[in-house]
N, CA, C and O atoms as CSV, one atom per row, in Angstrom:
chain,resi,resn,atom,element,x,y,z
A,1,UNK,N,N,115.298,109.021,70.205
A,1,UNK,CA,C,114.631,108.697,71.448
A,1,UNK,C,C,113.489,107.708,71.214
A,1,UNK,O,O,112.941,107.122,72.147
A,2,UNK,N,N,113.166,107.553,69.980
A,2,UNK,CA,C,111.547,107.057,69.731
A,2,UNK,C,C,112.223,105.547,69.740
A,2,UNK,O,O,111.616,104.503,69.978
A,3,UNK,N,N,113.361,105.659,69.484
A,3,UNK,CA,C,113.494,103.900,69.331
A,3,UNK,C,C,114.786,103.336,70.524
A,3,UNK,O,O,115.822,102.688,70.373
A,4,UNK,N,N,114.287,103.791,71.410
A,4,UNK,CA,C,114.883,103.367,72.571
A,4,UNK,C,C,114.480,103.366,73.627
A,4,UNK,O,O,114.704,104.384,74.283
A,5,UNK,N,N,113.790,102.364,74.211
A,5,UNK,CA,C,112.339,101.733,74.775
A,5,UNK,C,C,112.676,101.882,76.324
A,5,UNK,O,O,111.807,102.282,77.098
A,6,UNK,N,N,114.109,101.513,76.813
A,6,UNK,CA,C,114.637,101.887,77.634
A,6,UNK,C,C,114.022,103.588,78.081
A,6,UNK,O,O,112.972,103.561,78.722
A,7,UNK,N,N,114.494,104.741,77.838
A,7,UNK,CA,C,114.201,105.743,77.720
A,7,UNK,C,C,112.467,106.369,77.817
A,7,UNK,O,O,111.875,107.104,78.607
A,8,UNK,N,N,112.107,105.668,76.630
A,8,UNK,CA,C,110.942,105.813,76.453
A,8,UNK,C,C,109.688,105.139,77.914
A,8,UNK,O,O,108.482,105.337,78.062
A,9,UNK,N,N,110.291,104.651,78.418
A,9,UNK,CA,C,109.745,103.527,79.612
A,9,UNK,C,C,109.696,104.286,80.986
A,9,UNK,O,O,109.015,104.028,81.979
A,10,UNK,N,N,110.886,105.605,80.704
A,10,UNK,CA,C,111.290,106.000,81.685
A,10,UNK,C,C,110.323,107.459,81.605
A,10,UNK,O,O,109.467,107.731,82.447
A,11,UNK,N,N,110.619,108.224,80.545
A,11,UNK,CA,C,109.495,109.553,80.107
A,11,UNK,C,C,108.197,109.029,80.243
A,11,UNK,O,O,107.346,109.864,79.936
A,12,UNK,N,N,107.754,107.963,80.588
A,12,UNK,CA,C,106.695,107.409,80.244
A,12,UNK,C,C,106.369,107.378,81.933
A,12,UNK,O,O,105.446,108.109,82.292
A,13,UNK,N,N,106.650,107.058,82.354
A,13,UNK,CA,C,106.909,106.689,84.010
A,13,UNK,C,C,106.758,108.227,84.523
A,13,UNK,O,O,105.908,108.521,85.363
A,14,UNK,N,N,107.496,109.026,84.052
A,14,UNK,CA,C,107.753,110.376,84.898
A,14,UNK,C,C,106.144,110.815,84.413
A,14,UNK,O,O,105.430,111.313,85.283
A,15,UNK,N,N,105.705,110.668,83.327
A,15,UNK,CA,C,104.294,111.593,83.147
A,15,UNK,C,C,102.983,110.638,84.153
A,15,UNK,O,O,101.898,111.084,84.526
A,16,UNK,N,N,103.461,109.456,84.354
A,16,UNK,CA,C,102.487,108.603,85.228
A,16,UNK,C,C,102.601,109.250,86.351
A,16,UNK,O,O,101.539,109.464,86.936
A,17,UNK,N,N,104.146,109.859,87.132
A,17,UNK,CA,C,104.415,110.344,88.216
A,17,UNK,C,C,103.690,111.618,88.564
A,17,UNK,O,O,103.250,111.714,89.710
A,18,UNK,N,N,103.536,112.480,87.823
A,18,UNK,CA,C,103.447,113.355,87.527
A,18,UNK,C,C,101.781,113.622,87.308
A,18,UNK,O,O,101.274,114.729,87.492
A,19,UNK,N,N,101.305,112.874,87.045
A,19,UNK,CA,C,99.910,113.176,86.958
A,19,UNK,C,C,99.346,112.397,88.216
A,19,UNK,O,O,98.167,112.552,88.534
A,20,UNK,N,N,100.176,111.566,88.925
A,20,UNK,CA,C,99.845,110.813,90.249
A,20,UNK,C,C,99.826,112.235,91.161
A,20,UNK,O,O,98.841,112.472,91.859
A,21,UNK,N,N,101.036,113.223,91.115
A,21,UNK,CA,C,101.523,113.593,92.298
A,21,UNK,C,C,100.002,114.868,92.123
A,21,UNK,O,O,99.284,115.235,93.052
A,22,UNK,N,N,99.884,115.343,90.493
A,22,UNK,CA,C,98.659,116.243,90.827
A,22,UNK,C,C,97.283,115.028,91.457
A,22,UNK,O,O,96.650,115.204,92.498
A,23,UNK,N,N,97.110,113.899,90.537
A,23,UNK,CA,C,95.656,114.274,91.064
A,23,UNK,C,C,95.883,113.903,92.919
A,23,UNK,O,O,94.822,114.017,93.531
A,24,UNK,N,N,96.723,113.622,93.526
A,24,UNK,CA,C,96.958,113.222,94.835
A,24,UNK,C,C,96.871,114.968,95.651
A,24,UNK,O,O,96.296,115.195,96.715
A,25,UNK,N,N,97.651,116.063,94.741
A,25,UNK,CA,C,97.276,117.198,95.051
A,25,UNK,C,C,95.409,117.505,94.891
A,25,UNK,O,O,94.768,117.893,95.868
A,26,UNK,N,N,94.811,117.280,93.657
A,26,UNK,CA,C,93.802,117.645,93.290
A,26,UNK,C,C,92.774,116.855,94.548
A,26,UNK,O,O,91.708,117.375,94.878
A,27,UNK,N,N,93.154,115.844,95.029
A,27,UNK,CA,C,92.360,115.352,96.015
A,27,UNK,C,C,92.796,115.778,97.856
A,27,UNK,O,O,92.541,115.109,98.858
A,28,UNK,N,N,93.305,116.726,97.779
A,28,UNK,CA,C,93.835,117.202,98.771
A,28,UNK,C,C,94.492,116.330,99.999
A,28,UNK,O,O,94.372,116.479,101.215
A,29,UNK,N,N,95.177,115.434,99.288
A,29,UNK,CA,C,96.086,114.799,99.993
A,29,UNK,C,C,96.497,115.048,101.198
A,29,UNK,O,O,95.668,115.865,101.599
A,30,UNK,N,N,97.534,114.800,102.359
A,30,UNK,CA,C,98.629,115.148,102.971
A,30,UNK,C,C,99.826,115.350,102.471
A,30,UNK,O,O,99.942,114.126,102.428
A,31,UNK,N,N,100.561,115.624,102.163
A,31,UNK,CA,C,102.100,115.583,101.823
A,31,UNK,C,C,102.300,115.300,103.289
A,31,UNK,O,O,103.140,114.401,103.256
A,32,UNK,N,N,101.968,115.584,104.823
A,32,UNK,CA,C,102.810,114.671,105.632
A,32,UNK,C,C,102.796,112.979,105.642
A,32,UNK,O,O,103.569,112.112,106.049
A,33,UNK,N,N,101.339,113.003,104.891
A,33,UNK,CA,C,101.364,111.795,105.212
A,33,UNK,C,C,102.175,110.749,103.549
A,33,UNK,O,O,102.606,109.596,103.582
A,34,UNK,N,N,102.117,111.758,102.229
A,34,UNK,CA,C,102.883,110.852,101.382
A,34,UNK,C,C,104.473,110.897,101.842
A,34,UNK,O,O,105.135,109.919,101.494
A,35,UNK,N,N,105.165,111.952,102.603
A,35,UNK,CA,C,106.502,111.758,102.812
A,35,UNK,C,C,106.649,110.421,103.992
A,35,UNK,O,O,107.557,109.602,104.136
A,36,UNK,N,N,105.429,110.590,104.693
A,36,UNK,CA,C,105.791,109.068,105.583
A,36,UNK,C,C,105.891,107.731,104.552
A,36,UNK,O,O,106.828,106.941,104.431
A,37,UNK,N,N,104.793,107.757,103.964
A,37,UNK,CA,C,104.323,106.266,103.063
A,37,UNK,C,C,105.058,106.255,101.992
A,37,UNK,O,O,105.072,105.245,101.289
A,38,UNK,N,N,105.722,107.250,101.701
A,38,UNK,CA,C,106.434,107.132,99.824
A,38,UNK,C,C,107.220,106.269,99.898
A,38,UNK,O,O,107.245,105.814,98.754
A,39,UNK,N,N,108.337,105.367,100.868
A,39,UNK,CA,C,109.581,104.656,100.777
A,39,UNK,C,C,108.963,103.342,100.978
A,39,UNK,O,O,109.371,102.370,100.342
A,40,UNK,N,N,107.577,103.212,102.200
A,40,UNK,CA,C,107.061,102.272,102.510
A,40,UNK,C,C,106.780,100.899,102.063
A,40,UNK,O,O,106.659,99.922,102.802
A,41,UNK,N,N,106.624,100.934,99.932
A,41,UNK,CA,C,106.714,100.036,99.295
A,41,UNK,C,C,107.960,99.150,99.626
A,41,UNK,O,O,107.799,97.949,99.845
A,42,UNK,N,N,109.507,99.863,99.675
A,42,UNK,CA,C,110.433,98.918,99.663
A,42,UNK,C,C,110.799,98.676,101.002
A,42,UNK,O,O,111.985,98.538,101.300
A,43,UNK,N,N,109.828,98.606,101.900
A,43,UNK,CA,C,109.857,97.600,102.862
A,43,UNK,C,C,109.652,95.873,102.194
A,43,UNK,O,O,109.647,94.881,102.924
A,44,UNK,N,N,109.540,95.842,101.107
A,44,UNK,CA,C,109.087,94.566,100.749
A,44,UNK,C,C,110.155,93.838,100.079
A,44,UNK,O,O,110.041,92.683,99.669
A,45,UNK,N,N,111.423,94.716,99.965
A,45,UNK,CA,C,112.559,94.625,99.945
A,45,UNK,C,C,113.020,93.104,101.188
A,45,UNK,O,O,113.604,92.061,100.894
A,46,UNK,N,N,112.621,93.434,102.197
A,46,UNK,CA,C,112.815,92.036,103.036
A,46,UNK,C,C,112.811,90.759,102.938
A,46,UNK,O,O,113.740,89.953,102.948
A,47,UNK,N,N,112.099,90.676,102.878
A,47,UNK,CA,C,111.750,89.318,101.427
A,47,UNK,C,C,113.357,88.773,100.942
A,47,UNK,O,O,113.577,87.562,100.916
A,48,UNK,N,N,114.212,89.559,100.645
A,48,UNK,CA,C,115.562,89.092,100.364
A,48,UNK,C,C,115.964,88.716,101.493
A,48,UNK,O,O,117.119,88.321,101.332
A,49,UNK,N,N,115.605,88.594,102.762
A,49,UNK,CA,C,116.248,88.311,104.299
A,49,UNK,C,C,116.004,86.593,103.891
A,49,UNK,O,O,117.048,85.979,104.108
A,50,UNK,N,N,115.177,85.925,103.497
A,50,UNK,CA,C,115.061,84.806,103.103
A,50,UNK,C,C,115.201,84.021,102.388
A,50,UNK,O,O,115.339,82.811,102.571
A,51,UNK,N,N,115.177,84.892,101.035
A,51,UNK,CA,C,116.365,84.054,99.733
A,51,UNK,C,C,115.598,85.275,98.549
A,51,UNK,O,O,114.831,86.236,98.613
A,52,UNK,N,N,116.134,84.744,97.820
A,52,UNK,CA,C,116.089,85.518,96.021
A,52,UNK,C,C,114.784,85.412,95.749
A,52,UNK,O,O,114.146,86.460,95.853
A,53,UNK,N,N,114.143,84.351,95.397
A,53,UNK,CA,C,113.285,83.757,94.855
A,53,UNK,C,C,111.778,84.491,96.009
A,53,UNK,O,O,110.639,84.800,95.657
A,54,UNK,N,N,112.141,84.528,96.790
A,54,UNK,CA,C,111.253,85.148,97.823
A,54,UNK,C,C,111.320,86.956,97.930
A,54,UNK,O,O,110.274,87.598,98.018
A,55,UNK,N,N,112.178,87.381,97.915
A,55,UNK,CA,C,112.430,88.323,97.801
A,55,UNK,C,C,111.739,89.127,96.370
A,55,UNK,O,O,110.845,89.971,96.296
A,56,UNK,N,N,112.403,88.600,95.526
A,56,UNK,CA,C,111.866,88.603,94.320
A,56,UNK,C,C,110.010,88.814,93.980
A,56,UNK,O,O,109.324,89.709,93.486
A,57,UNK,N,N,109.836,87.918,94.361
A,57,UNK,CA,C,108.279,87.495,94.083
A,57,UNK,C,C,107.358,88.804,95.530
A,57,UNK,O,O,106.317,89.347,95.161
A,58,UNK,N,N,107.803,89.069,96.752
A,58,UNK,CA,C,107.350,90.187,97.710
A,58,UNK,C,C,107.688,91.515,96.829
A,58,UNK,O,O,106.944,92.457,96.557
A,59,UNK,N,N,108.602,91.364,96.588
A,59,UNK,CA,C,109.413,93.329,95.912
A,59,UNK,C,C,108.586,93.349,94.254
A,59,UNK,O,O,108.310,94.433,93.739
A,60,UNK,N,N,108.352,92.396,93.749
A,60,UNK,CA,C,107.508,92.647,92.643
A,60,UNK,C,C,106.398,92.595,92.925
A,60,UNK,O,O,105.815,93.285,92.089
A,61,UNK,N,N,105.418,92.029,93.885
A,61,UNK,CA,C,104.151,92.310,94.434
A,61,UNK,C,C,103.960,94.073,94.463
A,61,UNK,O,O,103.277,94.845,93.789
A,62,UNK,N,N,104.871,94.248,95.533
A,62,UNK,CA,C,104.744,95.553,95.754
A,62,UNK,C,C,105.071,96.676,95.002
A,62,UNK,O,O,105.025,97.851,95.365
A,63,UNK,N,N,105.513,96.072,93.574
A,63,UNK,CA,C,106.184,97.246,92.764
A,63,UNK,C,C,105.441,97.353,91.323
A,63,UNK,O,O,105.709,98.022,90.325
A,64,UNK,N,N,104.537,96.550,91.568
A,64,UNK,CA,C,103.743,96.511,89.896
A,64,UNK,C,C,102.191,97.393,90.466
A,64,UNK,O,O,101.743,97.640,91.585
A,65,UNK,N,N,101.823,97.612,89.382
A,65,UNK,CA,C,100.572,98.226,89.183
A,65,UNK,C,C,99.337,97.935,89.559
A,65,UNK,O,O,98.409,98.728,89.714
A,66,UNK,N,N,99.338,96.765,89.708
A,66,UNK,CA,C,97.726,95.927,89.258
A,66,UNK,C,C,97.251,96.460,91.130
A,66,UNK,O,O,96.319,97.259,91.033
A,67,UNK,N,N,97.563,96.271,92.379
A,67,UNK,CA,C,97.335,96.257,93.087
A,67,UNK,C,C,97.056,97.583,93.825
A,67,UNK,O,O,96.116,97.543,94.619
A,68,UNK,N,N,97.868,99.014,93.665
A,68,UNK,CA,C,97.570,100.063,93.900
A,68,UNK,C,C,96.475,100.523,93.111
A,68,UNK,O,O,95.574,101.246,93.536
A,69,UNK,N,N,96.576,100.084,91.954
A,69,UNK,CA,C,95.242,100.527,90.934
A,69,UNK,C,C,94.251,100.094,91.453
A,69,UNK,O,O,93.432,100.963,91.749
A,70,UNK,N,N,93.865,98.625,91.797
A,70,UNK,CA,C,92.469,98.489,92.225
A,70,UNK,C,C,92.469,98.638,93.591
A,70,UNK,O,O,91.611,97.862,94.012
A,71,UNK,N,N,92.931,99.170,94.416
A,71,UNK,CA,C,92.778,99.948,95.869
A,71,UNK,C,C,92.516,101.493,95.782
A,71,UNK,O,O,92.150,102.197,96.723
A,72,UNK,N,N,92.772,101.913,94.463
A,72,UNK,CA,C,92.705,103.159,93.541
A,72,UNK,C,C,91.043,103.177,93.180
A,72,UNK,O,O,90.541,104.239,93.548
A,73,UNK,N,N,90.432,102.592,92.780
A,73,UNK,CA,C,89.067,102.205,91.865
A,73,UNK,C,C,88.723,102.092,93.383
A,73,UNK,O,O,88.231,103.156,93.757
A,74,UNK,N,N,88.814,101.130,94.435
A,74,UNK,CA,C,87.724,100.797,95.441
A,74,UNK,C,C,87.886,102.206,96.015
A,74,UNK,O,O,86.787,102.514,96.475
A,75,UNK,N,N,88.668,103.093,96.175
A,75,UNK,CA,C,89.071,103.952,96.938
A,75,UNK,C,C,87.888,104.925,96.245
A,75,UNK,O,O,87.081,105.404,97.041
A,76,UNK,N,N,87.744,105.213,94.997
A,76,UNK,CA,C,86.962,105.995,94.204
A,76,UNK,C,C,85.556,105.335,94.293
A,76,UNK,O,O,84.640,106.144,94.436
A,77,UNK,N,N,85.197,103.979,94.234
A,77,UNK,CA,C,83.831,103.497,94.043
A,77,UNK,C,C,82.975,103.563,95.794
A,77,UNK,O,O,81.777,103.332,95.959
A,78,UNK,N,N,83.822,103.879,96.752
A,78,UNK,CA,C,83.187,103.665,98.185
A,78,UNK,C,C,83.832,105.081,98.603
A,78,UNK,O,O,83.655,105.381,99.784
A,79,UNK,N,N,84.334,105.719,98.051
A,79,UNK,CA,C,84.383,107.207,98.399
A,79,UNK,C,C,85.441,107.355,99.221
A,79,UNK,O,O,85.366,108.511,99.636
A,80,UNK,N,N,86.555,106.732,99.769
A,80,UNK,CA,C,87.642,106.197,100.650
A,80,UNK,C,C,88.575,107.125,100.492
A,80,UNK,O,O,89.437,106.738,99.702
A,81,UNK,N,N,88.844,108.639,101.091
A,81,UNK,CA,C,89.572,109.463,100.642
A,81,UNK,C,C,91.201,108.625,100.953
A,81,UNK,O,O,92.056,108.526,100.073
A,82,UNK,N,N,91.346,108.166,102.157
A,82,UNK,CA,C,92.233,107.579,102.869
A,82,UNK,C,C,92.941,106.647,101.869
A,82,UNK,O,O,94.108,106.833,101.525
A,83,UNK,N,N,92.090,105.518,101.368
A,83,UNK,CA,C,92.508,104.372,100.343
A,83,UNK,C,C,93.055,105.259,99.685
A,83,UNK,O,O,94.227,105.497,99.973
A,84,UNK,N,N,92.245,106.247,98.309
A,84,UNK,CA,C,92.511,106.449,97.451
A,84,UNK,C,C,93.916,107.385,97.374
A,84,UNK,O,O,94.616,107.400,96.362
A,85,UNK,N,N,94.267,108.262,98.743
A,85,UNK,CA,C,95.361,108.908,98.968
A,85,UNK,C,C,96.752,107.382,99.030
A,85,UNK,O,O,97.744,107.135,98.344
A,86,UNK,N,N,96.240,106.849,99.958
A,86,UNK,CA,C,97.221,105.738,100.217
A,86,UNK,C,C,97.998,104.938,98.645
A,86,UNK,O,O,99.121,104.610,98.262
A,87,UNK,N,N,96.588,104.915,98.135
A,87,UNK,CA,C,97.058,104.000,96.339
A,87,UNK,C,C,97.856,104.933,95.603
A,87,UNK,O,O,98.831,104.434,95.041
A,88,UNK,N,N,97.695,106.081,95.477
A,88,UNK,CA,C,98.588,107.439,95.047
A,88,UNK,C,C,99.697,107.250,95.157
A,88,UNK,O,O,100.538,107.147,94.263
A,89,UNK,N,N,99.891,107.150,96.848
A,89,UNK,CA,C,101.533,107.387,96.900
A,89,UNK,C,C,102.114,106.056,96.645
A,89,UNK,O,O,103.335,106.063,96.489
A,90,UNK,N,N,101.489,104.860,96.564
A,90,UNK,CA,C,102.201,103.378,96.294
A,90,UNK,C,C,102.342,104.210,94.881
A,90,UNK,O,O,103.439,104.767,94.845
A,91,UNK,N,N,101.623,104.433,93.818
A,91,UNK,CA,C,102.047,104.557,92.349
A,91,UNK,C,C,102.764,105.359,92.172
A,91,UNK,O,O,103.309,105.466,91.073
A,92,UNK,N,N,102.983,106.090,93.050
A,92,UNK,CA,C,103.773,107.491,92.891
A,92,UNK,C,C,105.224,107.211,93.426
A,92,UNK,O,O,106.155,107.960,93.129
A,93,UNK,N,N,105.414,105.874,94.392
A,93,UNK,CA,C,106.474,105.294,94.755
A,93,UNK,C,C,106.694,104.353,93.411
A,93,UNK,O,O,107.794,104.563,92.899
A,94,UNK,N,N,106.074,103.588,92.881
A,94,UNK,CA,C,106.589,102.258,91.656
A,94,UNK,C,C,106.686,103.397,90.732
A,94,UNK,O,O,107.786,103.120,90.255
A,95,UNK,N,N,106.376,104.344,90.207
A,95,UNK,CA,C,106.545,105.098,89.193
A,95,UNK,C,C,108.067,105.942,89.069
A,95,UNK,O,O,108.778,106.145,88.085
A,96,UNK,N,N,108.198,106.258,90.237
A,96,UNK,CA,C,109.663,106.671,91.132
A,96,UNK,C,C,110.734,106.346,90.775
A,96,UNK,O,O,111.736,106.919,90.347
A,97,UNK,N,N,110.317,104.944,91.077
A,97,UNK,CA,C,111.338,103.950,91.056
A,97,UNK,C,C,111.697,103.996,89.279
A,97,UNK,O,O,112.673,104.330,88.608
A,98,UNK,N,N,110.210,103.420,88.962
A,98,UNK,CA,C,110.819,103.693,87.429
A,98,UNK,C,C,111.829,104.700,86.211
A,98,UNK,O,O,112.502,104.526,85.195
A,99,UNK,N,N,111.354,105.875,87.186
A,99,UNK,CA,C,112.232,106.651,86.363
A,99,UNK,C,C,113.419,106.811,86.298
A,99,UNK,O,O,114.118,107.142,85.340
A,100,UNK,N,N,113.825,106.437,87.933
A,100,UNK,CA,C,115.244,105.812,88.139
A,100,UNK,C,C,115.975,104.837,87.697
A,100,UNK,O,O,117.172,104.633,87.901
A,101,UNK,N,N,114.867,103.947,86.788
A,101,UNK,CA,C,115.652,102.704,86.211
A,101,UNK,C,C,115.216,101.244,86.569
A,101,UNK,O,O,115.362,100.173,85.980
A,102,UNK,N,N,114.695,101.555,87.614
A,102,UNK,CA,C,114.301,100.698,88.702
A,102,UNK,C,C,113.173,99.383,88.463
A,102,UNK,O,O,112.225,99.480,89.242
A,103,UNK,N,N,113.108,98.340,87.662
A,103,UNK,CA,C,112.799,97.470,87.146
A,103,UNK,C,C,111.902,96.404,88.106
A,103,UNK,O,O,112.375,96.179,89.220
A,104,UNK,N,N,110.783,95.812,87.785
A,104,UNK,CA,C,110.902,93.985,88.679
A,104,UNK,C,C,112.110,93.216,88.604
A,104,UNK,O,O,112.864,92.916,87.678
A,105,UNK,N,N,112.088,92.984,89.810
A,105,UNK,CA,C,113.418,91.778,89.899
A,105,UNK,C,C,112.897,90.329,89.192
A,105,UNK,O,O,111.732,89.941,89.276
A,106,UNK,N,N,113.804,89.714,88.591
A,106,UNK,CA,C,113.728,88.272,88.270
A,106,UNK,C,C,114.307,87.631,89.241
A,106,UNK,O,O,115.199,88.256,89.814
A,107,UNK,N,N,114.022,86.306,89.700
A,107,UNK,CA,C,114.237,85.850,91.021
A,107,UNK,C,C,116.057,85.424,90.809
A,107,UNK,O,O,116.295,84.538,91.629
A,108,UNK,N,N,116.739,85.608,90.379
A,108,UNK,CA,C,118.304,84.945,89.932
A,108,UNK,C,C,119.037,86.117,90.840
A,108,UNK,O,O,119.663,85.814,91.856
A,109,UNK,N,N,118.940,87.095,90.514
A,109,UNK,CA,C,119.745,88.842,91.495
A,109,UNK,C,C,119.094,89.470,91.608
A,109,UNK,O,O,118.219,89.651,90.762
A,110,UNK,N,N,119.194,90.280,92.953
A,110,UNK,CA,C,118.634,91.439,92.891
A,110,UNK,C,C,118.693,92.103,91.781
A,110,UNK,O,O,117.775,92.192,90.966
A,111,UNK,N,N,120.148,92.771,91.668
A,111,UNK,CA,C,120.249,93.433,90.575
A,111,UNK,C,C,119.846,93.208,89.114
A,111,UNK,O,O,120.324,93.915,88.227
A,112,UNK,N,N,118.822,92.063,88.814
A,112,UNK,CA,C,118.862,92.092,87.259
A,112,UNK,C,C,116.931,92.537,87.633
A,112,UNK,O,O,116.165,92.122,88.503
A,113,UNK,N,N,116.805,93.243,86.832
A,113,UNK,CA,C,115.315,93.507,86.593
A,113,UNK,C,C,114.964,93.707,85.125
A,113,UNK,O,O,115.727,93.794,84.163
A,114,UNK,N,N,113.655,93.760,85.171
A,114,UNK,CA,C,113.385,93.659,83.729
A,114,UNK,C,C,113.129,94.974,82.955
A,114,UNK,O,O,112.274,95.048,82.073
A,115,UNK,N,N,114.031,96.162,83.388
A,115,UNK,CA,C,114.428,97.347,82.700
A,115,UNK,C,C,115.947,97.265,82.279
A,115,UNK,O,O,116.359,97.347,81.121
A,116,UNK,N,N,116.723,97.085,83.437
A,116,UNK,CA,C,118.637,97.188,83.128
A,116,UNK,C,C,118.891,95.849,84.147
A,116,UNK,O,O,118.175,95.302,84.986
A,117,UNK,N,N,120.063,95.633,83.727
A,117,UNK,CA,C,121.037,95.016,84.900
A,117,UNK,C,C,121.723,96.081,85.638
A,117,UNK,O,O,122.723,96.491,85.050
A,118,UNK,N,N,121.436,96.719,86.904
A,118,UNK,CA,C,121.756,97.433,87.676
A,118,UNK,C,C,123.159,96.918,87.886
A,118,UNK,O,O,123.899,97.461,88.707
């Protein structure tokens, strides 16, 4: 298992998930409101209504880290229970995804991301 990065990417993902879904518990979240927002990221999925290259570049916006994290930090530095619940379930959605396999797209197919060729 140690040398198969694939795998390892994925156990790696589930403990990110997993410590998302407590501290989102530990901050007394909604669960009505993460079952509304959890799919919400791949609305950005649309983006393919216009071509690859567009698609591509919206669905990896919304599926990488950098952006829930620092809505995560402002959410914590201005006390924003709301933000900081909201940034949860985005990571708790890209993390999701990950464990499923679920990669950034490169702008050429949907299906090729930079975990598998789906």
């Amino acid at each position: 298992m140690i040398t198969t990065p694939a795998l390892l990417l994925r156990f790696e993902a589930l403990g990110v998930l997993v410590a998302t879904i407590l501290l989102y518990q530990t901050t007394h979240g909604s669960w009505l409101l993460f079952a509304v927002l959890f799919l919400a990221p791949d609305l950005f999925m649309l983006g393919y209504l216009a071509n690859v290259r567009a698609g591509a570049a919206l669905y990896n916006f919304a599926h990488t880290l950098l952006t829930p994290c620092t809505l995560l930090a402002v959410g914590f530095v201005v006390s924003d229970r709301v933000l900081q619940h909201i940034s949860l379930i985005w990571i708790a959605h890209i993390e999701f995804d990950r464990v499923l396999g679920y990669g950034l797209k490169y702008p050429t197919f949907f299906k090729d991301t930079h975990l598998q060729h789906l």
